[in-house]
N, C-alpha and C positions, 0 to 999 in steps of 0.2 A: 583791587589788585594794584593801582596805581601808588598807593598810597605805601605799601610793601616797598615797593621797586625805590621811590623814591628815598626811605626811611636806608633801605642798602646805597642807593648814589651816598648820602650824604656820610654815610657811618667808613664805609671803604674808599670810595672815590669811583667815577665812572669809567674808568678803564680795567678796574677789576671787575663789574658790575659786566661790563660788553665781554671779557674774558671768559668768562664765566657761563653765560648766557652761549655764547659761541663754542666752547668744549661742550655743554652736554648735547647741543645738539647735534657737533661732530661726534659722540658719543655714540648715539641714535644711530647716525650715518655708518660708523664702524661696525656696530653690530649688525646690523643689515647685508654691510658686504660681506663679513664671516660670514653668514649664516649660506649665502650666494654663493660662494668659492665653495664652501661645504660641497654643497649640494653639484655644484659642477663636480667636484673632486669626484662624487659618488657617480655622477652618470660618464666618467669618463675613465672610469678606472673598468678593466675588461672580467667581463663576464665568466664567473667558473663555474661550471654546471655541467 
């Protein structure tokens, strides 16, 4: 895995490398809270029955 990581520092440069690395995992983080708002949306929206 090391050897990946370093072949991208060298080919882009290391601040696209950290950019990169840092969006997908705010990615992860994003879809996590949508899925969370979701589901609040649904337990707070009033009951028709």
């Amino acid at each position: 895995m090391e050897e990946p990581i370093m072949t991208a520092i060298s080919s882009v440069g290391f601040p696209i490398v950290i950019t990169f690395y840092l969006l997908t995992r705010f990615e992860k983080s994003m879809d996590r809270l949508t899925c969370e708002i979701s589901t609040l949306i649904q337990e707070l929206r009033p009951k028709t029955a």
